[in-house]
SERO-4910 file (N, C-alpha, C, O; in steps of 0.05 Angstrom, whole numbers):
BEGIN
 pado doro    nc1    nc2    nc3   cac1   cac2   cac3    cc1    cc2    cc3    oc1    oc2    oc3
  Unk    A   1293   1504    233   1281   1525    217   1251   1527    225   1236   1508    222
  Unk    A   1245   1543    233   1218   1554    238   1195   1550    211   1204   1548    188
  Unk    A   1174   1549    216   1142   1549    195   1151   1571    180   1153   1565    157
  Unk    A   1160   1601    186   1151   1614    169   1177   1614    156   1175   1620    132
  Unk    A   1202   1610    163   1231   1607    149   1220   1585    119   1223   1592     96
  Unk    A   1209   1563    126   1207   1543    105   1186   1554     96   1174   1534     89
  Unk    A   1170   1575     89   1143   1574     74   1161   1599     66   1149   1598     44
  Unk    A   1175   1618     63   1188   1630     50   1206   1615     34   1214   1626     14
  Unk    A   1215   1591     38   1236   1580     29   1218   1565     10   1228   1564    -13
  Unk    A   1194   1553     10   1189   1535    -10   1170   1555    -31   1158   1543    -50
  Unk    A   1167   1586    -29   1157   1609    -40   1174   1617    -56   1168   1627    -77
  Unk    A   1198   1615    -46   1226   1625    -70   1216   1600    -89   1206   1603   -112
  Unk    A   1221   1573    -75   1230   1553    -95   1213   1547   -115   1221   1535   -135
  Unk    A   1182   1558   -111   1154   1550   -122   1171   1569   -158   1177   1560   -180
  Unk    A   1170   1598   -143   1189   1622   -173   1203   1612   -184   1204   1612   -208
  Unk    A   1220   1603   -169   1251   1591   -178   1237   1565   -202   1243   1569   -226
  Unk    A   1227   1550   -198   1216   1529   -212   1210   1549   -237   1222   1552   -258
  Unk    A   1189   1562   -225   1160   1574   -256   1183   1588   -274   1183   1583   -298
  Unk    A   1202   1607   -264   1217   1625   -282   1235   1595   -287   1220   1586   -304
  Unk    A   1255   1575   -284   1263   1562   -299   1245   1548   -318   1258   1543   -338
  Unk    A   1222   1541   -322   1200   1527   -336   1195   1548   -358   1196   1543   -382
  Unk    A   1190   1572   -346   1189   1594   -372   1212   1598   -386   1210   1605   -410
  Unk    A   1235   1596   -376   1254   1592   -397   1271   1576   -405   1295   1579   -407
  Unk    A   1253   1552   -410   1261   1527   -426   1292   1515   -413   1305   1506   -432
  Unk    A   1304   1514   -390   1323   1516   -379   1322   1488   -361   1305   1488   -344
  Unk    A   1338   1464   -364   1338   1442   -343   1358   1454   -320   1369   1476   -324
  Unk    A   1364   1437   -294   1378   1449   -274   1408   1456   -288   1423   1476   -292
  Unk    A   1408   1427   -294   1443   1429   -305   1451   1459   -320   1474   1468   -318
  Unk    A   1434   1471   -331   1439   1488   -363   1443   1506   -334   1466   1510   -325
  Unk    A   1421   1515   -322   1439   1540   -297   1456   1542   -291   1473   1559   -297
  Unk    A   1459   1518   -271   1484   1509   -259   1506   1522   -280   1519   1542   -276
  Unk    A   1506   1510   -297   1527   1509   -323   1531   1535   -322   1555   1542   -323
  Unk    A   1512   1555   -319   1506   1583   -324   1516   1603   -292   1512   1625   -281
  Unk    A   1523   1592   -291   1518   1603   -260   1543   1597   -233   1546   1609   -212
  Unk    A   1555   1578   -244   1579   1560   -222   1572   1549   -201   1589   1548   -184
  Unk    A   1545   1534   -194   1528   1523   -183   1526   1501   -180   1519   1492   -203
  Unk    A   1527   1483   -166   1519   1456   -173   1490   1448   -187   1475   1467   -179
  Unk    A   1478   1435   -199   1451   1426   -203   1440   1414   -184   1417   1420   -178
  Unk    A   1452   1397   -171   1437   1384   -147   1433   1413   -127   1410   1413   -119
  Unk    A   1448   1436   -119   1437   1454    -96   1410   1468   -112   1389   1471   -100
  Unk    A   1413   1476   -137   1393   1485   -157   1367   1477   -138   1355   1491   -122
  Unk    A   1362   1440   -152   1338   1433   -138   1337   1432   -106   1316   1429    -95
  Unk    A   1354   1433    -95   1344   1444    -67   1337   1461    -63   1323   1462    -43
  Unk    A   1341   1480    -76   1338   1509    -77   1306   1510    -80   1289   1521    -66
  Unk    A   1304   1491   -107   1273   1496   -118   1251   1483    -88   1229   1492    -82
  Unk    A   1262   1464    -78   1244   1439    -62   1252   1458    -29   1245   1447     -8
  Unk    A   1262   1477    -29   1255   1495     -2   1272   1477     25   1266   1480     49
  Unk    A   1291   1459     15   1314   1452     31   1337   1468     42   1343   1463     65
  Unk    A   1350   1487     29   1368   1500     34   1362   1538     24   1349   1547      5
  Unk    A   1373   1549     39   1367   1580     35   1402   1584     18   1426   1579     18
  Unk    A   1380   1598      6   1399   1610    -21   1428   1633    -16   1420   1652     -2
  Unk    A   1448   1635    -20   1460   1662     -1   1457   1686    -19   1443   1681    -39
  Unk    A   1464   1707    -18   1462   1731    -27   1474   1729    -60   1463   1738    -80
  Unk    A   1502   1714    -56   1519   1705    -80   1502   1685    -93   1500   1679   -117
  Unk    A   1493   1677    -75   1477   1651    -95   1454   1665   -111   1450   1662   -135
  Unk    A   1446   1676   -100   1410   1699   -117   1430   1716   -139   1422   1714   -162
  Unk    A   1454   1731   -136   1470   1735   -156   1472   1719   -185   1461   1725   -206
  Unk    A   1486   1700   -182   1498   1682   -196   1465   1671   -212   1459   1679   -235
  Unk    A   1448   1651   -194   1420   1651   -210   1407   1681   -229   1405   1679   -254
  Unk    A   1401   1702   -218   1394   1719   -233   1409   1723   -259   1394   1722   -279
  Unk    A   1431   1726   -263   1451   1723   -283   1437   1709   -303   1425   1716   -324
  Unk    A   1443   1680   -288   1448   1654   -318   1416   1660   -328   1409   1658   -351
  Unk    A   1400   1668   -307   1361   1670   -314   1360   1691   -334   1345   1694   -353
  Unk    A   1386   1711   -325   1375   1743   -352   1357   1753   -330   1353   1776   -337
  Unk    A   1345   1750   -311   1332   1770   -300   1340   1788   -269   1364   1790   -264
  Unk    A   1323   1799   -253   1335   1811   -236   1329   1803   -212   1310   1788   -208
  Unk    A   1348   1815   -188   1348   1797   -166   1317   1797   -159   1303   1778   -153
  Unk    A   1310   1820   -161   1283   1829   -146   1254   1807   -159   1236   1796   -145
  Unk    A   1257   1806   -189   1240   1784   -200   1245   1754   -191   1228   1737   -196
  Unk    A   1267   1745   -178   1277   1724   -171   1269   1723   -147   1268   1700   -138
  Unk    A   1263   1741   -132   1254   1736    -98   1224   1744    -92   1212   1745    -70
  Unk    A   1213   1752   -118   1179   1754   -113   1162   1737   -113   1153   1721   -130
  Unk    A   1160   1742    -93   1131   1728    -91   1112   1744    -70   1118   1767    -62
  Unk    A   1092   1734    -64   1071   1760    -56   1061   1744    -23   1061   1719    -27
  Unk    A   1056   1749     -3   1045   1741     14   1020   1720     15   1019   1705     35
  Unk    A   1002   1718     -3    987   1697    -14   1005   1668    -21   1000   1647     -9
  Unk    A   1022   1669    -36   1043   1649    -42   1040   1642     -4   1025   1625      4
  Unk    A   1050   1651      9   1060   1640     30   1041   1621     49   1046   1603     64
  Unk    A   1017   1632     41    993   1619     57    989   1594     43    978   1577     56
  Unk    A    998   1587     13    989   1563      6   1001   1534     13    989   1514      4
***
């Protein structure tokens, strides 16, 4: 995986974290929500594994929010 593959990847995971934190949600409760394992969850969050299309599905769901809030982040994020 290339520098800029993982700094997109740990940019999802940085969101993925803050929107589970804002809604009071441990991995398991997603998972649970979602058909997910909890352990891929936190890979997800820690920028190990890229998420698939079905997977950004299934998260947005169990979150209540939308794919597009689930994959923002801004170009600044990436530089940090």
């Amino acid at each position: 995986m290339n520098d800029d593959s993982s700094e997109i990847l740990l940019a999802f995971g940085r969101n993925l974290e803050q929107i589970k934190k804002n809604k009071k949600m441990s991995y398991r409760q997603i998972a649970a929500k979602c058909d997910l394992e909890h352990s891929d969850i936190k890979r997800y969050v820690d920028g190990k594994i890229n998420p698939t299309l079905l997977s950004l599905v299934q998260l947005s769901r169990a979150l209540d929010i939308s794919i597009s809030e689930l994959v923002s982040f801004d170009e600044l994020e990436l530089e940090n």
